[in-house]
The first five atom37 places (N, CA, C, CB, O) and aatype in JSON, in Angstrom:
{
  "aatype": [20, 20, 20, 20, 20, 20, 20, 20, 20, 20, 20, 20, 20, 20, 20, 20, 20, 20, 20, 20, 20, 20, 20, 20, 20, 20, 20, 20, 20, 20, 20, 20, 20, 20, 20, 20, 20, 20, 20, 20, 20, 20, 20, 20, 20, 20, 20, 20, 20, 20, 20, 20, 20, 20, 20, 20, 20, 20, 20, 20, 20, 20, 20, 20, 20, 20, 20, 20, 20, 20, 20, 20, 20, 20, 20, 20, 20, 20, 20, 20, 20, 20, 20, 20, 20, 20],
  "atom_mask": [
    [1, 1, 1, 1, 1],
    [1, 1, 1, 1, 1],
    [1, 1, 1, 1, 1],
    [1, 1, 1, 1, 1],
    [1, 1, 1, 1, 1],
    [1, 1, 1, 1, 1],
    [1, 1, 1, 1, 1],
    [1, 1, 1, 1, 1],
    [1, 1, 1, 1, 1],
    [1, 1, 1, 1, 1],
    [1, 1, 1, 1, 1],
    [1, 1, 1, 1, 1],
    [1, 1, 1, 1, 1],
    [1, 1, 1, 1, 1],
    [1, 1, 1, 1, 1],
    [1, 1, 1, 1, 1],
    [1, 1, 1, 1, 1],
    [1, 1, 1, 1, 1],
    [1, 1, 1, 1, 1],
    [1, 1, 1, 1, 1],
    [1, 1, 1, 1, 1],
    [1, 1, 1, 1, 1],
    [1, 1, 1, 1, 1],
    [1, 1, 1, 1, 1],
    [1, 1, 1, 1, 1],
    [1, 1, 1, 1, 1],
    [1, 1, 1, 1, 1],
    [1, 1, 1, 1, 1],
    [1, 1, 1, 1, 1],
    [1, 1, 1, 1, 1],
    [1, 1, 1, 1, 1],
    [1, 1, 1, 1, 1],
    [1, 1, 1, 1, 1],
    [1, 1, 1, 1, 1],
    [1, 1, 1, 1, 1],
    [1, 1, 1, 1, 1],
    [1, 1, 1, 1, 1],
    [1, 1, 1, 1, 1],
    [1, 1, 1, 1, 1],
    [1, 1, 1, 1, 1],
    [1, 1, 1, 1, 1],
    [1, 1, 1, 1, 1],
    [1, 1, 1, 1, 1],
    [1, 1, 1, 1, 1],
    [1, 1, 1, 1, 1],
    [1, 1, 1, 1, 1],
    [1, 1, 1, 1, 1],
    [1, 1, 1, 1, 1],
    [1, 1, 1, 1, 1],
    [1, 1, 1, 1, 1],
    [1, 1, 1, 1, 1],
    [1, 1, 1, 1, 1],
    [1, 1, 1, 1, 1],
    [1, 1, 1, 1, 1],
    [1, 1, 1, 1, 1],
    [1, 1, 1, 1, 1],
    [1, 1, 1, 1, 1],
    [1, 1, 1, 1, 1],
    [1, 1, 1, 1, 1],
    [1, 1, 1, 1, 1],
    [1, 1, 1, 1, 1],
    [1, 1, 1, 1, 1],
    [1, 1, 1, 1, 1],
    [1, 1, 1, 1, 1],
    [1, 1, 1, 1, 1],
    [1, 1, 1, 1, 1],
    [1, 1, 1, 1, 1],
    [1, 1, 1, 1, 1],
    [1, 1, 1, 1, 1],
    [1, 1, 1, 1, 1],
    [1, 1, 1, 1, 1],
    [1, 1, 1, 1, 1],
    [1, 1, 1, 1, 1],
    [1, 1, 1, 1, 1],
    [1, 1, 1, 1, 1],
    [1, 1, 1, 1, 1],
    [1, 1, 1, 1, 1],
    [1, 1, 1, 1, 1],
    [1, 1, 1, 1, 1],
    [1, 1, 1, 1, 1],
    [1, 1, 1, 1, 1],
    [1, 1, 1, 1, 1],
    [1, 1, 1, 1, 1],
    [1, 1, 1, 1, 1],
    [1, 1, 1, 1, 1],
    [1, 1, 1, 1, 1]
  ],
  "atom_positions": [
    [[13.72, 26.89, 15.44], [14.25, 25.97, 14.43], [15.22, 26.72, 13.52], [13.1, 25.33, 13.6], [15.21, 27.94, 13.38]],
    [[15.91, 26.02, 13.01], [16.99, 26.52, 12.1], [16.65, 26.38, 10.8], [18.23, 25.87, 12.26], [16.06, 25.36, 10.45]],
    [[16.96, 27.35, 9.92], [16.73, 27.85, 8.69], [17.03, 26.89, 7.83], [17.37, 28.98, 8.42], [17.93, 26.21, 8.32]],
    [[16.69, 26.45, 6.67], [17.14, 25.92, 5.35], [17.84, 24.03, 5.43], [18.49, 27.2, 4.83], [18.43, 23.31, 4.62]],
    [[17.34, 23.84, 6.94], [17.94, 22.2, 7.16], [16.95, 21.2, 7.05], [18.58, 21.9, 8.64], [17.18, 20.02, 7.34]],
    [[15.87, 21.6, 6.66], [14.57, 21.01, 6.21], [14.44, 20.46, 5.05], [13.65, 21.82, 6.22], [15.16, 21.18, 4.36]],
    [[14.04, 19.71, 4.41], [13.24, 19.65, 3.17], [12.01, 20.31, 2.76], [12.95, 18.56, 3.04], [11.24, 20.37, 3.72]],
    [[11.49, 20.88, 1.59], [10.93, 21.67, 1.29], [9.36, 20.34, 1.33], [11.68, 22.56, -0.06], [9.47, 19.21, 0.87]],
    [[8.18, 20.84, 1.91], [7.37, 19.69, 1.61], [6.07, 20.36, 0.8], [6.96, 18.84, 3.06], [5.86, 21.56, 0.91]],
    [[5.33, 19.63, 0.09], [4.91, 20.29, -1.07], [3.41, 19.19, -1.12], [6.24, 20.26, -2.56], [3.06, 18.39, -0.26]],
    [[2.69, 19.53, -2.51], [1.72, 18.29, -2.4], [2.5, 17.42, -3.58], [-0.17, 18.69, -2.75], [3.34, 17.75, -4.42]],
    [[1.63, 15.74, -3.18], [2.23, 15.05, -4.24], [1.04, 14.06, -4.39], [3.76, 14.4, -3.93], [0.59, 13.53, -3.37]],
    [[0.46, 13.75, -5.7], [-0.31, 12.31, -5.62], [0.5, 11.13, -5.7], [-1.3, 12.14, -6.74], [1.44, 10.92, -6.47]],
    [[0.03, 10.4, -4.82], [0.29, 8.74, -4.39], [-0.58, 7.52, -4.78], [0.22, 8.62, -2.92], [-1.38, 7.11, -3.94]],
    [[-0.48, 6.8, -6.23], [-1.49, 6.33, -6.84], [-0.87, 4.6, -6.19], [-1.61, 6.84, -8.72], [0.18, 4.01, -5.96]],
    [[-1.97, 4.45, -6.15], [-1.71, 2.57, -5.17], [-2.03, 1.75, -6.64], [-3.47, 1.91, -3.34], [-3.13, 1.73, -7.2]],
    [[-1.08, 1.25, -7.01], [-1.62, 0.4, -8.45], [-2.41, -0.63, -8.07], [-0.45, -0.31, -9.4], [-3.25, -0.79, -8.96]],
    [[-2.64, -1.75, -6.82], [-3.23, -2.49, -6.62], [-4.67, -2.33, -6.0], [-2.5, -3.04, -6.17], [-5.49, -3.24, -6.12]],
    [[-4.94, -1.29, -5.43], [-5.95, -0.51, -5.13], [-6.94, 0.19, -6.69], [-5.17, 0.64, -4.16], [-8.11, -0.02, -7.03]],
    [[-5.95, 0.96, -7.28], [-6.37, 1.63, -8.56], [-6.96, 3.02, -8.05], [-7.53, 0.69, -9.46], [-7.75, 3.58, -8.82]],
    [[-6.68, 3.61, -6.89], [-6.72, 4.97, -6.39], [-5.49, 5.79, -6.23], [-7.31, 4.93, -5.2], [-4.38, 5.32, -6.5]],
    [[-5.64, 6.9, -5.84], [-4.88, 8.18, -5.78], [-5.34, 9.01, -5.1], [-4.68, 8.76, -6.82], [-6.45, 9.52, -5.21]],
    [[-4.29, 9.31, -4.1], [-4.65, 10.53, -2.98], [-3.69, 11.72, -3.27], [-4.38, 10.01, -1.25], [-2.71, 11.65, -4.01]],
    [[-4.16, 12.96, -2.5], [-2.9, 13.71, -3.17], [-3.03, 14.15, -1.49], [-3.01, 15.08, -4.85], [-4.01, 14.12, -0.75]],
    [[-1.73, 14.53, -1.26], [-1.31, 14.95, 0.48], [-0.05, 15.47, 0.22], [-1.17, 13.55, 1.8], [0.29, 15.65, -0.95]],
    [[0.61, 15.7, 1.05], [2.03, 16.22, 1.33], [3.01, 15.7, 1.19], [2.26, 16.51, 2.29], [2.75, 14.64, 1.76]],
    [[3.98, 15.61, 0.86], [5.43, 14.69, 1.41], [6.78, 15.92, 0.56], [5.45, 12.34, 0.43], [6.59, 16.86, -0.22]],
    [[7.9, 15.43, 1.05], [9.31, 15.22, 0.53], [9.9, 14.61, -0.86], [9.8, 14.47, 1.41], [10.95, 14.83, -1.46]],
    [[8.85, 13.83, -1.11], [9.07, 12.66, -1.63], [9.81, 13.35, -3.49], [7.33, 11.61, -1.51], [8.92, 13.97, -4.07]],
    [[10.61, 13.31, -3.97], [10.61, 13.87, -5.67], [10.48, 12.47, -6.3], [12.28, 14.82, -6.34], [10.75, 11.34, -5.89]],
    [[9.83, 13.11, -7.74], [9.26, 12.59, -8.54], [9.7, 13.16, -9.49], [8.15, 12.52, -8.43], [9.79, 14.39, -9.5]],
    [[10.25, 12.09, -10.9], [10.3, 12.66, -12.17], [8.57, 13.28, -13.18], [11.13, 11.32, -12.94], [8.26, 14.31, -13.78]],
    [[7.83, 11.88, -12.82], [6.33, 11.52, -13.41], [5.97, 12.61, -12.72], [5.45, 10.0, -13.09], [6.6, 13.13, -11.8]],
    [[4.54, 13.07, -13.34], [3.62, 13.92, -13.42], [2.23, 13.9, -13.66], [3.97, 14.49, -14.02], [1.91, 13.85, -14.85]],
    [[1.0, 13.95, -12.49], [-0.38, 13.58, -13.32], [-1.44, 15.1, -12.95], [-1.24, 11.74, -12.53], [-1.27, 15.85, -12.0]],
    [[-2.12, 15.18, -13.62], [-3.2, 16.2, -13.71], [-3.62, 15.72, -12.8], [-4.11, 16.45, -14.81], [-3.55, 14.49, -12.79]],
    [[-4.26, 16.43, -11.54], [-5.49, 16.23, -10.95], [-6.61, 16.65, -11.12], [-5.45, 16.4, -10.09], [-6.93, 17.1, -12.22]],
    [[-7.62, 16.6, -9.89], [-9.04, 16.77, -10.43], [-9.36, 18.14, -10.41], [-10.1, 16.02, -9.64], [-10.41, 18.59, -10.87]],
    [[-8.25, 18.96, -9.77], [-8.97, 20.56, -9.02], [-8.15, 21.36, -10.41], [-8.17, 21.25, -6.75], [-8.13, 22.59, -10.49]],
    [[-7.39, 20.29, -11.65], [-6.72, 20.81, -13.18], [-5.18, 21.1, -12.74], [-7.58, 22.51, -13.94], [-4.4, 21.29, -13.67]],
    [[-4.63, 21.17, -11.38], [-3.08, 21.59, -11.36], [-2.48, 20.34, -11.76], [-2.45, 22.14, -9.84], [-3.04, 19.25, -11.8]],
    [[-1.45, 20.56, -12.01], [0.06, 19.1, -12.42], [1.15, 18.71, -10.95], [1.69, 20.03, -14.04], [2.08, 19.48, -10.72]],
    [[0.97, 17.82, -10.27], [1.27, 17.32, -9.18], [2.51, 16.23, -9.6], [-0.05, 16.78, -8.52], [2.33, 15.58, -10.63]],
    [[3.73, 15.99, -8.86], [4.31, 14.99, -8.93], [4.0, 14.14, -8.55], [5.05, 14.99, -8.7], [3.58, 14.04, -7.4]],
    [[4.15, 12.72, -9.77], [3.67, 11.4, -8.98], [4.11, 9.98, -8.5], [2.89, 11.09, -9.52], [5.03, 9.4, -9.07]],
    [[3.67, 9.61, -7.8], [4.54, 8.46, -7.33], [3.76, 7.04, -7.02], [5.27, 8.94, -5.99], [3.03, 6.86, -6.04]],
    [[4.01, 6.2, -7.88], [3.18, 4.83, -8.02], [4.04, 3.65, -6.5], [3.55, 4.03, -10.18], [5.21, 3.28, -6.48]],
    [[3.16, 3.4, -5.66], [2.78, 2.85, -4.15], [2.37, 1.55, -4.91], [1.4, 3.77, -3.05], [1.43, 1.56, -5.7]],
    [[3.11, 0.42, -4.64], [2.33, -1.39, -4.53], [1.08, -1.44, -3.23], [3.93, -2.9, -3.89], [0.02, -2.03, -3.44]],
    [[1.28, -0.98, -2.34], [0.45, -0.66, -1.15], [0.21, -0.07, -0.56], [0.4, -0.93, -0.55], [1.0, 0.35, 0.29]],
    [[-1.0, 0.3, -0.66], [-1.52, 1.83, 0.3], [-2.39, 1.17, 1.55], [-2.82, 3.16, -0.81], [-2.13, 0.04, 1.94]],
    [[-3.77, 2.21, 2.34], [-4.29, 1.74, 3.16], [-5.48, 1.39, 2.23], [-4.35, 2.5, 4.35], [-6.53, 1.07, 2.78]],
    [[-5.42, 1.42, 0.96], [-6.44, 1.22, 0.02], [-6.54, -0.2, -0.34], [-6.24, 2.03, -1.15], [-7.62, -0.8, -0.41]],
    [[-5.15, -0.85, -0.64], [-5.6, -2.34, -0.91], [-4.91, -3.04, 0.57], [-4.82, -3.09, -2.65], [-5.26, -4.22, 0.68]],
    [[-4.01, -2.55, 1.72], [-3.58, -3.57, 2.84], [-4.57, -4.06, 3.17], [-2.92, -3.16, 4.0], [-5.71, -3.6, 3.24]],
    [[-3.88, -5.66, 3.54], [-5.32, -6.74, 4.3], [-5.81, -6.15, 5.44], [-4.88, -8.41, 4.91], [-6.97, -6.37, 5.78]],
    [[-4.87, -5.23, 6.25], [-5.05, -5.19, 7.48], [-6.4, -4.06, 7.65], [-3.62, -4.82, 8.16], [-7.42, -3.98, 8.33]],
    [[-5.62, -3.16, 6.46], [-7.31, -1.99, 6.47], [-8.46, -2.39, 5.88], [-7.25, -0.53, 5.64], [-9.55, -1.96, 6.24]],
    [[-8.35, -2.97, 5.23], [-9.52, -3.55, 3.82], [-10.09, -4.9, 4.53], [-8.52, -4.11, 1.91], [-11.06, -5.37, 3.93]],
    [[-9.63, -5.67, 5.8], [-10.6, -6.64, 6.49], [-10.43, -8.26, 5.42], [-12.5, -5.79, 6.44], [-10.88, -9.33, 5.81]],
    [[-9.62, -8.06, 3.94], [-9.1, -9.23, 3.64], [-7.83, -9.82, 3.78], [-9.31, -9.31, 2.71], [-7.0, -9.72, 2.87]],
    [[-7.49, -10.69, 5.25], [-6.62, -11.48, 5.16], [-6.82, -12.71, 4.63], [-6.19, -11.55, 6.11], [-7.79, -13.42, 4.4]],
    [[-4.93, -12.81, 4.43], [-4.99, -14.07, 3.85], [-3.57, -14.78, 4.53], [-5.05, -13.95, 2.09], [-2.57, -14.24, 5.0]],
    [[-3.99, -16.36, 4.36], [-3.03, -17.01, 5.43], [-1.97, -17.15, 4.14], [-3.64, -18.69, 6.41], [-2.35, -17.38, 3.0]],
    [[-0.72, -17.01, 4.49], [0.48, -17.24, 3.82], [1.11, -18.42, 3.88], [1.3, -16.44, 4.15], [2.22, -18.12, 4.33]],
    [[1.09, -20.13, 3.62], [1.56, -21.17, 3.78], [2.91, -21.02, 2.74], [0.49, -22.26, 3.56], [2.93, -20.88, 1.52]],
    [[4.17, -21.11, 3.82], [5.44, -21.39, 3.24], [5.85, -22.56, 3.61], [6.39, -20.52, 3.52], [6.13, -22.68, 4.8]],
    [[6.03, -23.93, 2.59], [6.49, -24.99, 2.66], [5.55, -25.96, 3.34], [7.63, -24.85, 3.18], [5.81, -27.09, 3.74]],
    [[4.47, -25.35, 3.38], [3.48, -26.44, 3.81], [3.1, -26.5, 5.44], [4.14, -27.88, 3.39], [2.76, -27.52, 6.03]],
    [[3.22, -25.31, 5.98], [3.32, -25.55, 7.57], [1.86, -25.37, 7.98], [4.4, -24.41, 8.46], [1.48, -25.95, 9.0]],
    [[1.21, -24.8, 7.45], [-0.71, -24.89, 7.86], [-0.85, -26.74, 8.02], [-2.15, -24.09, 5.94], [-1.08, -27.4, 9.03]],
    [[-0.63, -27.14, 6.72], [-1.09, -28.02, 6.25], [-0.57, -29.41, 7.32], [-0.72, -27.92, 4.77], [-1.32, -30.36, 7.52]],
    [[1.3, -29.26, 8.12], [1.63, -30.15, 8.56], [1.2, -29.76, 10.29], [3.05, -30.41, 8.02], [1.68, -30.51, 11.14]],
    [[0.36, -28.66, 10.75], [-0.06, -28.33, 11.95], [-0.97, -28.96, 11.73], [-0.22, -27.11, 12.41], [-1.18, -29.82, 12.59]],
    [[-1.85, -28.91, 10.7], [-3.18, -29.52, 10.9], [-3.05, -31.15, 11.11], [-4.12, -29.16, 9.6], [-3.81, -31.76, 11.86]],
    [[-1.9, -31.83, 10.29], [-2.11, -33.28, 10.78], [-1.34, -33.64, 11.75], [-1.93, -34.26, 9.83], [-0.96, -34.8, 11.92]],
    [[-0.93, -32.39, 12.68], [-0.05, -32.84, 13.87], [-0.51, -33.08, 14.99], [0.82, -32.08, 14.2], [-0.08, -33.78, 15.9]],
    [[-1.94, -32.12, 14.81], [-2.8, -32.27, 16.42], [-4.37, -32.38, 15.44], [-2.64, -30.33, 17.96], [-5.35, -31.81, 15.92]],
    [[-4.53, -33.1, 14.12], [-5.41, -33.82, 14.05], [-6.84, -32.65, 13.49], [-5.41, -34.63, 15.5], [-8.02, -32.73, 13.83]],
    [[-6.27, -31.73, 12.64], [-7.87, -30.69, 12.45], [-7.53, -31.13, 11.35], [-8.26, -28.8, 12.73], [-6.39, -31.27, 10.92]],
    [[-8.89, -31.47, 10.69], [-9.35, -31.34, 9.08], [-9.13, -30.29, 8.26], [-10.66, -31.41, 8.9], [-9.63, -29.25, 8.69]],
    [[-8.38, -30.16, 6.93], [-8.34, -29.05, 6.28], [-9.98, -29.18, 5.81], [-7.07, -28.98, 5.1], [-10.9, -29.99, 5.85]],
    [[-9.62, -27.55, 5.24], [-11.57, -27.62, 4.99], [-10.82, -26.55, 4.09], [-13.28, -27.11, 6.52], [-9.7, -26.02, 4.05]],
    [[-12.42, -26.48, 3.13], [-12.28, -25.3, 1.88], [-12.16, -23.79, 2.41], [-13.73, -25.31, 0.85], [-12.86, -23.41, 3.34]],
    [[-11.13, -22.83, 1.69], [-10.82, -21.74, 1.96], [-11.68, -21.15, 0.91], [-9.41, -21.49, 2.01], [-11.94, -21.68, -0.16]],
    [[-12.25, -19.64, 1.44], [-12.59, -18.73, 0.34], [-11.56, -18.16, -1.19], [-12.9, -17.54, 1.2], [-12.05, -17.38, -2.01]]
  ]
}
């Protein structure tokens, strides 16, 4: 490999605001922000809308997305009852 065509990769915490956790791992990624961690060093940080902490897909809660009403006009097209959602 060739010298100096890399990015330098470092640790960084990755706090999921919708989750309300923080991992700290590796990346590229720069950051102005800054948080203490638990082991006392100062890590750059970077606030994530979605991690594998709150996705439906890892966390086992989906949810159906109705845009413009299309659940609702399948169901009276071939005749299923809407029924109560969680």
């Amino acid at each position: 490999m060739r010298h100096g065509i890399h990015p330098n990769s470092r640790p960084v915490v990755f706090r999921d605001r919708a989750a309300d956790t923080a991992f700290l791992t590796r990346s590229t990624a720069n950051s102005a922000r800054t948080i203490e961690w638990e082991d006392g060093n100062t890590y750059p940080l970077i606030d994530v809308e979605v991690s594998s902490a709150s996705h439906p897909f890892y966390t086992g809660n989906s949810r159906v997305v109705d845009t413009a009403g299309r659940v609702e006009r399948f169901e009276r097209r071939y005749g299923r009852t809407v029924t109560a959602r969680n």
